[in-house]
C-alpha positions in Angstrom: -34.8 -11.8 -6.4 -31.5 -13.7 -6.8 -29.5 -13.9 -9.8 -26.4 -15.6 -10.9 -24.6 -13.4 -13.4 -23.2 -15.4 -16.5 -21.9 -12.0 -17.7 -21.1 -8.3 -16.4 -22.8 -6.8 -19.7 -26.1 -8.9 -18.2 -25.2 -7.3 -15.2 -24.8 -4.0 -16.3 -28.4 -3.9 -18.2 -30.2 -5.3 -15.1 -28.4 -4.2 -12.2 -30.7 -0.7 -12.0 -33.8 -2.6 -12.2 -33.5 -6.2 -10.4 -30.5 -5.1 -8.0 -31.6 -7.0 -4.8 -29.0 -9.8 -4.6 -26.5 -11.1 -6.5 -24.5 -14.3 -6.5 -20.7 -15.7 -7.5 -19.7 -19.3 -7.4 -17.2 -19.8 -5.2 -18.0 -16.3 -3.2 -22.0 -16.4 -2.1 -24.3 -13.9 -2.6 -24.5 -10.1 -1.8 -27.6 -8.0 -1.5 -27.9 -4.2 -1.2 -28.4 -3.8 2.3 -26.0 -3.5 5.1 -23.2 -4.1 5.5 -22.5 -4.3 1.9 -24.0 -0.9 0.8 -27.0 1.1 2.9 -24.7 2.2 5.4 -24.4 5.9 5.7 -20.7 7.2 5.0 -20.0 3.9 3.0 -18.7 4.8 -0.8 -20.2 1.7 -2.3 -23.5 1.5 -4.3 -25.2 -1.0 -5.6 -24.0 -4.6 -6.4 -20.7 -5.9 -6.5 -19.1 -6.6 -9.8 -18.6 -10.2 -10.9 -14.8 -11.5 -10.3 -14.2 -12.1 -13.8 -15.7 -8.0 -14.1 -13.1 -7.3 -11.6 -9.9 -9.4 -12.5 -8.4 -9.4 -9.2 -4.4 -10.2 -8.9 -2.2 -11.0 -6.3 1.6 -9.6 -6.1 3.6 -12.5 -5.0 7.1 -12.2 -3.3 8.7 -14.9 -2.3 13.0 -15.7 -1.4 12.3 -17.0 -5.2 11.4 -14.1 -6.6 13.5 -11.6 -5.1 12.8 -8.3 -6.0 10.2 -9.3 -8.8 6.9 -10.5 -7.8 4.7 -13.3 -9.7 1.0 -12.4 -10.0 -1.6 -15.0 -9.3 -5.3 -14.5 -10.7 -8.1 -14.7 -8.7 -10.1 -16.7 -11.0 -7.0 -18.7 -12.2 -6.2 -21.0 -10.1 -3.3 -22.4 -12.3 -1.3 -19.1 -11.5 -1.2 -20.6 -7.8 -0.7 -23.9 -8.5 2.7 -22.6 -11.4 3.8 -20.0 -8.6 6.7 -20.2 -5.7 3.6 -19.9 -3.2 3.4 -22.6 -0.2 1.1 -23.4 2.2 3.7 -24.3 4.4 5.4 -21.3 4.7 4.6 -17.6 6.6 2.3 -15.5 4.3 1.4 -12.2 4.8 -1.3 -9.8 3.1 -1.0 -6.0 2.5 -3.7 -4.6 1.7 -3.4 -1.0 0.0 -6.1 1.4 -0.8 -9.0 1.5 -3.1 -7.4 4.0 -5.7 -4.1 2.3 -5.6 -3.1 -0.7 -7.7 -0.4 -2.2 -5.5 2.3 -2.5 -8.5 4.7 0.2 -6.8 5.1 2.6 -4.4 5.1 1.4 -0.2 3.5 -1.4 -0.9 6.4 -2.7 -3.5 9.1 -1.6 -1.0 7.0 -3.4 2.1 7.3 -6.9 0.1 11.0 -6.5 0.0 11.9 -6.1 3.2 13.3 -9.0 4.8 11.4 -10.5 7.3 11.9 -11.2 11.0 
């Protein structure tokens, strides 16, 4: 069965019982078999969270920002569109570990070094 999730408390009462495939605007649809989850060694179970469940941010640095960093939502799209980011320009992703949030540490000090 598919279902669109309006909510994550929806999700969270019928996950355990309809759990087959779920499905995000803008994302697609996920079901619990491989790769997503059934895949021996793999930590995830189940269905993935909605993005509104999972509030995703993005750390931003930019010559504009310096050493501070502007955060841009994943559902918010106006954080893009009121941030220094450019399609025009170089961008680069890092991409830090599951238990991390990104916010400091290497991954701070990465963003500000100058680039080549």
């Amino acid at each position: 069965d598919t279902i669109f999730w309006k909510s994550p408390t929806y999700k969270q009462l019928v996950s355990s019982t309809l759990g087959k495939e779920v499905c995000y605007q803008r994302i697609g649809c996920f079901t619990d078999d491989p790769p997503w989850s059934g895949v021996p060694g793999r930590l995830l179970t189940g269905l993935p969270d909605s993005p509104e469940h999972m509030n995703i941010s993005f750390s931003l640095y930019t010559r504009e920002t310096g050493n501070n960093s502007q955060v841009i939502s994943a559902i918010n799209s106006s954080t893009i569109q009121k941030s220094h980011f450019s399609s025009r320009r170089n961008t680069s992703f890092i991409i830090h570990g599951f238990g991390s949030t990104g916010r400091k540490g290497w991954v701070v000090e990465m963003c500000l070094q100058p680039t080549r």
